[in-house]
Every structure is written in structure tokens, then in C-alpha cells.
C-alpha positions as CSV (number, residue, x, y, z in Angstrom):
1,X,14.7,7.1,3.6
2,X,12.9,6.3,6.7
3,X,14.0,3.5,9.2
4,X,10.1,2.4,9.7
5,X,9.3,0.8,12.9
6,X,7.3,-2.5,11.2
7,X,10.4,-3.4,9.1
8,X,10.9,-6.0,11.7
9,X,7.8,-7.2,11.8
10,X,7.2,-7.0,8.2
11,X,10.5,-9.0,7.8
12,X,9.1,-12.3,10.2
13,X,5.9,-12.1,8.9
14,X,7.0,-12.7,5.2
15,X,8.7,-15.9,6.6
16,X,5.5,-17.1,7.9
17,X,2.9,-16.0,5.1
18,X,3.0,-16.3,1.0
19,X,0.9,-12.9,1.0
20,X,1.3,-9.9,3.1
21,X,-1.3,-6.9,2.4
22,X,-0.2,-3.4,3.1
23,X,-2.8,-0.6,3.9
24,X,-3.4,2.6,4.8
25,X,-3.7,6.2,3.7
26,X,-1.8,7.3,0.3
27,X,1.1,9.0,0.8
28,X,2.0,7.0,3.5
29,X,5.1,5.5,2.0
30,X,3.7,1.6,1.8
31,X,5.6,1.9,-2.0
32,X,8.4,3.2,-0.8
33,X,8.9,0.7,2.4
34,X,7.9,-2.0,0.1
35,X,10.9,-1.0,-2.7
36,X,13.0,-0.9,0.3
37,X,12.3,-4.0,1.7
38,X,12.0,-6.1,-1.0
39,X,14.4,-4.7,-4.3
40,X,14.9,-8.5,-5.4
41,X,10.6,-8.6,-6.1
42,X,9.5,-7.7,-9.3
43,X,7.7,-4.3,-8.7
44,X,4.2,-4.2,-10.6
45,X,1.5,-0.8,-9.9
46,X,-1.4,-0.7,-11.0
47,X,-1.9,2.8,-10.9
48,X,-0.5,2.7,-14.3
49,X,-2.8,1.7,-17.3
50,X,-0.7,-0.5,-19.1
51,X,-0.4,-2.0,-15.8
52,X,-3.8,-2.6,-15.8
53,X,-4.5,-3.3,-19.2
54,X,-1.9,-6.0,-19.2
55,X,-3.5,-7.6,-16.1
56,X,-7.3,-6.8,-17.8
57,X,-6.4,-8.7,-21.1
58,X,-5.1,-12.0,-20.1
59,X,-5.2,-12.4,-16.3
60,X,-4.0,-15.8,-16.1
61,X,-0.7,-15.3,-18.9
62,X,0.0,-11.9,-16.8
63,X,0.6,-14.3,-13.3
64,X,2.1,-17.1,-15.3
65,X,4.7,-14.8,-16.2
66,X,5.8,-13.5,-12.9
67,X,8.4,-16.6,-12.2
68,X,9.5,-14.7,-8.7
69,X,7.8,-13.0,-5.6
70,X,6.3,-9.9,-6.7
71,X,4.6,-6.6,-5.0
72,X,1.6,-5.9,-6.7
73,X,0.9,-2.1,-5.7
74,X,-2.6,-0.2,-5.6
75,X,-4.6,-3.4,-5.8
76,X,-7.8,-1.6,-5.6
77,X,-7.1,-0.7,-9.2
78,X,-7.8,-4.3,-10.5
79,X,-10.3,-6.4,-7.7
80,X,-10.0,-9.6,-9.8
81,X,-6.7,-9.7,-9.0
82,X,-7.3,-11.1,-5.4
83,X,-9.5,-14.1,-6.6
84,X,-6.6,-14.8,-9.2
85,X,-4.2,-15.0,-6.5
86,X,-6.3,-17.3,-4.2
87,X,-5.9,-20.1,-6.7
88,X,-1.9,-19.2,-6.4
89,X,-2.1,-19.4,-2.9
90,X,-3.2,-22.4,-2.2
91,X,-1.5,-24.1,-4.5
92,X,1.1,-25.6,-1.8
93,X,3.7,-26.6,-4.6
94,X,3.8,-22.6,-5.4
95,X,6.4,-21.0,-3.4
96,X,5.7,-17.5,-4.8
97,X,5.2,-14.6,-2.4
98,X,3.5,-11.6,-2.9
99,X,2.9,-8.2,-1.2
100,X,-0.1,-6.1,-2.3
101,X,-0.3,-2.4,-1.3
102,X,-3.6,-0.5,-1.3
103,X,-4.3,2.9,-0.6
104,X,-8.1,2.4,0.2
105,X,-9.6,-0.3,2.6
106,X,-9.9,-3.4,0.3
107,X,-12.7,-4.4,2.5
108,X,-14.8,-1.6,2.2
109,X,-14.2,-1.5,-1.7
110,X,-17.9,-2.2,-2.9
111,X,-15.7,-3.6,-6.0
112,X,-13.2,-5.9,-4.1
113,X,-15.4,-9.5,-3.6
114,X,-12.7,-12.0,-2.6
115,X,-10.7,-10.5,0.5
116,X,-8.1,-13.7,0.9
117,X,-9.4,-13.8,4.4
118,X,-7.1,-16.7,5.5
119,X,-4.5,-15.9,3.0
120,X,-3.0,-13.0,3.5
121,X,-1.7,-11.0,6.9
122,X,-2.9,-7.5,6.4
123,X,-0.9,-4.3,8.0
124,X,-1.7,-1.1,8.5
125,X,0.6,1.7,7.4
126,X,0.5,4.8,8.9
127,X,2.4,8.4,8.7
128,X,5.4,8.4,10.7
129,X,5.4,8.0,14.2
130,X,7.9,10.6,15.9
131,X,10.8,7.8,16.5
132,X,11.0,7.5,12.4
133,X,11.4,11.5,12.2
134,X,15.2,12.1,11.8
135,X,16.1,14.4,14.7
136,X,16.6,17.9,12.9
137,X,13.3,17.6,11.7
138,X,11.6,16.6,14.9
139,X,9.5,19.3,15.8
140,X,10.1,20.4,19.0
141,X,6.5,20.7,20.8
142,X,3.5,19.0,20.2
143,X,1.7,21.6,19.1
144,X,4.5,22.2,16.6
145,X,4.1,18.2,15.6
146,X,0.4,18.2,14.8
147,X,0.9,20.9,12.6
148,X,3.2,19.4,10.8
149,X,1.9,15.9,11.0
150,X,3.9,12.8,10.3
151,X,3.5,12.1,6.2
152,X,6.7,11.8,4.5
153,X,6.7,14.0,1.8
154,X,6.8,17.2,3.9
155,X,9.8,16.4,5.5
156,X,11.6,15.1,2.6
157,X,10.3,18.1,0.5
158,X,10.6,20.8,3.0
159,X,6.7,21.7,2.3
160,X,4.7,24.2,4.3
161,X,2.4,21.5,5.8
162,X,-0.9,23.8,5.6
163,X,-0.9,23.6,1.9
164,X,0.0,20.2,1.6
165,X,-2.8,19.0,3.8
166,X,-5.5,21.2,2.9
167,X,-4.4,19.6,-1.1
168,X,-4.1,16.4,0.1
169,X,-7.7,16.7,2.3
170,X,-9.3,17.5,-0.4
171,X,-8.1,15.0,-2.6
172,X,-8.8,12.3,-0.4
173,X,-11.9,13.2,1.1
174,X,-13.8,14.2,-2.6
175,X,-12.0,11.4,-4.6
176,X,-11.0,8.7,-3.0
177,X,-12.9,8.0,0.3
178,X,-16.0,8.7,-2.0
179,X,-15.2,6.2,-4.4
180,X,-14.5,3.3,-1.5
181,X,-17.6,3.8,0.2
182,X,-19.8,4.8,-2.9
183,X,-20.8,8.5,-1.3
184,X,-22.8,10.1,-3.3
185,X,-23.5,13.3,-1.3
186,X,-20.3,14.8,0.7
């Protein structure tokens, strides 16, 4: 587990907004640093279809139910989930909070119509920056660290980073930056 530089602010911002919004590229760990942060939040992804088929059916039961903060991960899956949660939060006398993690930019999402703009402090989540790398696995030159790069997986997994990448490149780039921008011809 990673000691990730944002914790902190992550930890004054949740003080100060109902709604933080975590993005950034997958793999990045934005579950993982959300679990961590938060255990006592009831943990809801919608990368699972029951997840989603739960939210789909009844929208409004599915958030009446959730009587504590909850993270709501990969919330490109479900886009009327946002305007649901506006309602929530402006409702002053609900002292809910919630932290949504996306994968893709929700604001590119041709799906995504309501953004919270207002509502929500967004935060970018990267790969590890070289201060989060424990020290045995810090790479010694910079040439050494871009080949590596920073995503967590190949250090916790001891994975030759050239096929990881070249996997997770082509994942990405034909799947999922295609569907958030609607490409058509790569």
C-alpha cells in the first residue's frame, strides 16, 4: 500500500465539500486510495452489473438506501447518477458525503449531461510520483524510471513493464479513450 501524496489534501477537502470526484487514468489506484481512506463508507462499483442494474431499476430507492457517506466507483458506468446526486446535494439538511471515482474524463463523456459543476471538487489521480515508490523499487536512473513508469501494479506484481504497457496501451487507447470521445476511426 502506497503512502500517496494527495491523502492530505484529499483528507481537508472532504471537510469542506459533500462530494469529492476522483479522476484519472485506470489503474491508477483511485479504488484503492479511496478503500484506504475511507473503510467506514459503504463501497458501491459500478463496474459490476448488479451494480448497475440495482442503480438502473429504481434510482431513487437505490440512494434512499445508502443511510451513510458512500464512494460510488466508475461513475461513467451509470451518467444518471450525477443528476441524482445533485438533488442530494443541495439538500442542506443532507449531511451525506460521497466520493465518485471515474476512470475516463466525466466531462468529455458524450453520455455524462450533468457535471455537478459547483458541487463537487474534482482531483486528478495520477501513477505514482517517485516519492510514493518505496525505496528498493526506486529505479535508479531516469532512463531506468520511464521504463518502468509509475502505475502500481508493476511494482506490486513484479511485472516486466514492456508487456504490461503495451497490454494496457492497447486497452485503453482501442476501448476506452474511444468510447469517451466517440472515435470512430483510430
Amino acid at each position: 500500500m502506497y503512502k500517496r501524496q494527495l491523502e492530505i489534501h484529499i483528507t481537508e477537502l472532504i471537510k469542506q465539500y459533500h462530494c469529492l470526484t476522483l479522476v484519472g487514468p485506470r489503474q491508477s489506484a483511485k479504488t484503492t486510495l479511496c478503500k484506504k481512506m475511507f473503510p467506514q463508507y459503504q463501497y458501491f462499483s459500478f463496474e459490476s452489473p448488479d451494480a448497475r442494474d440495482m442503480f438502473d431499476y429504481d434510482p431513487r430507492g437505490f440512494l434512499a438506501g445508502i443511510k451513510k457517506n458512500a464512494i460510488f466507483d466508475e461513475v461513467q458506468k451509470v451518467p444518471k447518477l450525477l443528476s441524482y446526486l445533485q438533488e442530494i446535494l443541495d439538500d442542506k439538511k443532507d449531511l451525506r458525503r460521497f466520493i465518485l471515482t471515474g476512470s475516463n474524463n466525466l466531462i468529455l463523456s458524450h453520455d455524462v449531461l450533468q457535471t455537478l459543476a459547483g458541487r463537487t471538487r474534482i482531483l486528478q489521480v495520477l501513477p505514482l510520483q517517485r516519492s510514493e515508490i518505496n525505496q528498493n523499487d526506486q529505479k535508479k536512473t531516469l532512463e531506468e524510471s520511464l521504463f518502468y513508469g509509475s502505475y502500481p501494479r508493476i511494482y506490486d506484481e513484479k511485472l516486466d513493464p514492456t508487456i504490461w504497457m503495451g497490454d494496457y496501451f492497447q486497452t485503453y487507447v482501442e476501448k476506452d479513450i474511444r468510447d469517451t470521445i466517440n472515435i470512430t476511426n483510430l
